[in-house]
N, C-alpha and C positions, 0 to 999 in steps of 0.2 A: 448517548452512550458515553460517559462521563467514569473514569475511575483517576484514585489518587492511589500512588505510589509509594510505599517508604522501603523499598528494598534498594540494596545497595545499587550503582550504576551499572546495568546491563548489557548486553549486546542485542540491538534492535532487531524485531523480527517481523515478516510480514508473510501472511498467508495469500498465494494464489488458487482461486478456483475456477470450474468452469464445467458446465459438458464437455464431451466428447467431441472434436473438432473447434472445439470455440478461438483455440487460438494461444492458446499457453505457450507452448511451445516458441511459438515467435512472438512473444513476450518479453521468455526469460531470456532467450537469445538476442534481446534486442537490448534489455537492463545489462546484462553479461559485456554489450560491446560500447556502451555508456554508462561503462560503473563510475568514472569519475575520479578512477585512482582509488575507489573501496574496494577494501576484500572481501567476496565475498562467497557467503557459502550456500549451496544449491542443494536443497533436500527433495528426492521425486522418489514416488511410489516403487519404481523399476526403474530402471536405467531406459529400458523398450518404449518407455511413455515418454519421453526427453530426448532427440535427438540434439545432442552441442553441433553448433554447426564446425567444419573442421577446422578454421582457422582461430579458434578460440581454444583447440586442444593443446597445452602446452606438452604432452606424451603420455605415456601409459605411468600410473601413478604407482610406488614401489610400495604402498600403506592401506594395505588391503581395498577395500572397497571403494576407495578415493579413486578419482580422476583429476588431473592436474590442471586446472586453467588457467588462461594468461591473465596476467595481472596480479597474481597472488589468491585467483579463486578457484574456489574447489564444486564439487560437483559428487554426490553421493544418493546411495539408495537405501529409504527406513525403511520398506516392506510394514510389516506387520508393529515395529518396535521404532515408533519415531521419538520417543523418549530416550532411548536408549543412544540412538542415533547424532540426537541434538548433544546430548553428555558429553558425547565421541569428539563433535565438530567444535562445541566449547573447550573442549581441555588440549587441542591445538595452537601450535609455536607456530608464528604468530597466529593471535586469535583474531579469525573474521570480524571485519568491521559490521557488517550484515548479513540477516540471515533471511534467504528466501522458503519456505516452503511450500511444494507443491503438492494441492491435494488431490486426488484420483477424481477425472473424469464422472465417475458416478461415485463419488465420495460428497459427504459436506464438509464446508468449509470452516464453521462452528467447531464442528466434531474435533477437528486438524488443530483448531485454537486453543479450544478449552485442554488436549492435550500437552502442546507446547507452554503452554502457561503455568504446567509443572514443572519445567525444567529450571534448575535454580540457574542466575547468570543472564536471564532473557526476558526481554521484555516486548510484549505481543506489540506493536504500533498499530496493526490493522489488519481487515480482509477484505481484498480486490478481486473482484470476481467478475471473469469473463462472461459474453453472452454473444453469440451469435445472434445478429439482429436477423439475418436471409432465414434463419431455421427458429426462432424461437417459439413464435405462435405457435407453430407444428408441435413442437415437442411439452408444449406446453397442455394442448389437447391432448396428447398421446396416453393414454391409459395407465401405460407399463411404467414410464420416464417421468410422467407431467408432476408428479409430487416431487419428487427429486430433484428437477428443475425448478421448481416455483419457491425453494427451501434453498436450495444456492442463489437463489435470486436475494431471499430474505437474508441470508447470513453478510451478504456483501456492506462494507464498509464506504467501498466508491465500487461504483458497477460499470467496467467498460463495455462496451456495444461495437462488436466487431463484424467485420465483412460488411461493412455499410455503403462500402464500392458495389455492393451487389443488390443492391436494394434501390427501387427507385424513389427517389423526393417524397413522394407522395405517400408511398407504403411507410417510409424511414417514420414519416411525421405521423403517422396514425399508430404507428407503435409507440412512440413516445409520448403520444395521447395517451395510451391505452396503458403505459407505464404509471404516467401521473396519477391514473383515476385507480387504479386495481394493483401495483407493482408495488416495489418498495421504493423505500426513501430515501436512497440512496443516494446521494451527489450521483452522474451520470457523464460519461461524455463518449463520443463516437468513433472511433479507432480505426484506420487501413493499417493494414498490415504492421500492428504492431508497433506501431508510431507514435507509443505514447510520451512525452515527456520525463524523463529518468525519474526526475525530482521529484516527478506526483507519487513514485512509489519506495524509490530509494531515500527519500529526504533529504535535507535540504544540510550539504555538511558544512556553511558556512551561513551567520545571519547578513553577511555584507554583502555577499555573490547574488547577483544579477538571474534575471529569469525570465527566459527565453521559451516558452511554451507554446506558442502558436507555431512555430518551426517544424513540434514533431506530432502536433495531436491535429486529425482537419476531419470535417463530417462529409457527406457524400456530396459530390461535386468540387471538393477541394477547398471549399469553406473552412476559414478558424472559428474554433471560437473564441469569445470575447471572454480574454481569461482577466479577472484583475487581479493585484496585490497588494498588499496594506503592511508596511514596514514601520513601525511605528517605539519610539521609544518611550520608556515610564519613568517619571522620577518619584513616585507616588507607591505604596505598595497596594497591590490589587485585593480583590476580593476573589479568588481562582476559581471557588464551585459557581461565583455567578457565572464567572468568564467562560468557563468550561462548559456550563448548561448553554450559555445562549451560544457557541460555536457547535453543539453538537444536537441542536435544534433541529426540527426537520424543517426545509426549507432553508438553512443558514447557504446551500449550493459551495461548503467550504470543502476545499479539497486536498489542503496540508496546512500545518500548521505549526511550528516551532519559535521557542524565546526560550529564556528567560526573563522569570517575573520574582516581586519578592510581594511574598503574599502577607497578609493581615496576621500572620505569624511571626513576623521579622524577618524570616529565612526566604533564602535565595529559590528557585524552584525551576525546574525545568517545563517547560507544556511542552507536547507536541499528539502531532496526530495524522489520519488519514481516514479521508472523510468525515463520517459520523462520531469517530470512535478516540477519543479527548484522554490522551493519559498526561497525568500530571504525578511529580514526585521531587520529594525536598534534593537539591542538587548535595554530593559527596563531597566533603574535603579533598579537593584537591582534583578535583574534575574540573577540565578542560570550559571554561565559562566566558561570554565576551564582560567587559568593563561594563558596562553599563544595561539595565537592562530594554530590553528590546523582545520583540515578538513582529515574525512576518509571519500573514496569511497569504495564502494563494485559494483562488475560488472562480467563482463563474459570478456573481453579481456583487450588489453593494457590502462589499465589508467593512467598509468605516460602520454602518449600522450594529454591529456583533461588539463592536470595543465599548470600553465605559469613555466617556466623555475625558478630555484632556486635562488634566487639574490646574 
């Protein structure tokens, strides 16, 4: 999943989904209390589907539909008009550094993207999409849910796997069998309680900052996994659609990805991404750029193999 960019510098956007109980909730409450210093902005169906926990309320917000949160984020409900909505949280003093959206329980998450991808100002980075690993097989037989489920499964960019505390070794592993051969291709990784790594979803807002991933992501029994990263700089200009196809490979297991590269155009260019889904777009006059160019991956196996060779 590979796209190039020429619209102006946007405010990065990421779609959350999930079934019903999958775990959103203490997700976005968990990105909320590890934003990192971003501001950021919280779009959910209802306000009734999102409980903020209370110590992240900064009060009752005086700007209509808004809730005020601590750090400079906000927290708001599209209902029926999340185009309208995204306008609203764009044309905000100051403008959110990121923007979450969440999509409804029995919503897909496509649907939520391909919307937001109208809003001028925004730029999709991906979709992360929860799964109850204790419930999924069930709901995935289930008559009424099973398509609905097996289609947020498909739309996911990186697919977390929650409640894995509740699942034994043996079942955990036979799902994830049963992922590989029949599921989607999704980068994958195992979640308690919403412990995921900030930066696999919020991005990475520095290419020099350090990363600490096994701290907050562990599969059942409290195992890490073996995350690597590849911090690599170019003095060379890239070829970007190759770069971009072989990171957004299935099997590449890459799970964020940001640089700057100056592609076979002359021009400076920004990558980034989340999981499968690879955007690339020429950098703006006067955007915030490091000196030299550079690109770090973060992933679950060999990523020296995804770069082109050193010149």
């Amino acid at each position: 999943m590979t796209s190039f960019e020429s619209a102006p510098a946007s405010t990065p956007a990421v779609v959350i989904g999930g079934w019903l109980g999958a775990g959103k909730t203490t997700l976005v409450n968990h990105l909320l209390r590890h934003a990192g210093g971003q501001r950021l902005a919280v779009l959910v169906n209802d306000f009734g589907e999102l409980v903020i926990d209370a110590d992240l309320i900064d009060g009752s917000a005086a700007d209509g539909e808004v809730l005020a949160l601590a750090g400079g984020c906000i927290c708001c409900s599209f209902g029926a008009d999340l185009l309208s909505a995204l306008q609203q949280v764009l044309r905000r003093d100051p403008r959110p550094d990121r923007v979450l959206i969440e999509a409804s329980g029995v919503g897909l998450p496509a649907a939520i993207a391909r919307t937001a991808r109208l809003a001028q100002g925004l730029l999709l980075e991906g979709i992360v999409v929860l799964a109850d690993a204790s419930t999924l097989r069930e709901r995935l037989r289930d008559p009424y849910v099973g398509d609905t489920v097996r289609q947020q499964l498909h739309d996911a960019d990186l697919l977390l796997l929650t409640q894995v505390d509740r699942v034994t070794p043996e079942a955990l592993d036979a799902l994830e069998a049963w992922l590989d051969g029949e599921g989607p291709t999704a980068p994958r990784l195992r979640v308690v309680q919403g412990q995921v790594a900030p930066e696999l979803v919020l991005g990475v807002p520095a290419l020099e900052r350090g990363f600490e991933a096994t701290r907050w992501t562990a599969s059942a029994g409290g195992a890490a996994p073996s995350f690597t990263s590849e911090n690599r700089e170019f003095t060379q200009p890239v070829d970007l659609a190759a770069l971009a196809a072989a990171l957004a490979a299935p099997g590449a297991q890459l799970l964020r990805a940001k640089g700057v590269l100056t592609g076979l155009d002359g021009r400076r260019h920004l990558l980034q991404g989340v999981g499968r889904r690879i955007e690339v777009r020429p950098l703006q006059p006067g955007e915030p750029a490091p000196a030299t160019d550079r690109l770090l991956l973060i992933g679950l196996g060999d990523l020296h193999r995804l770069l082109p060779p050193p010149a």
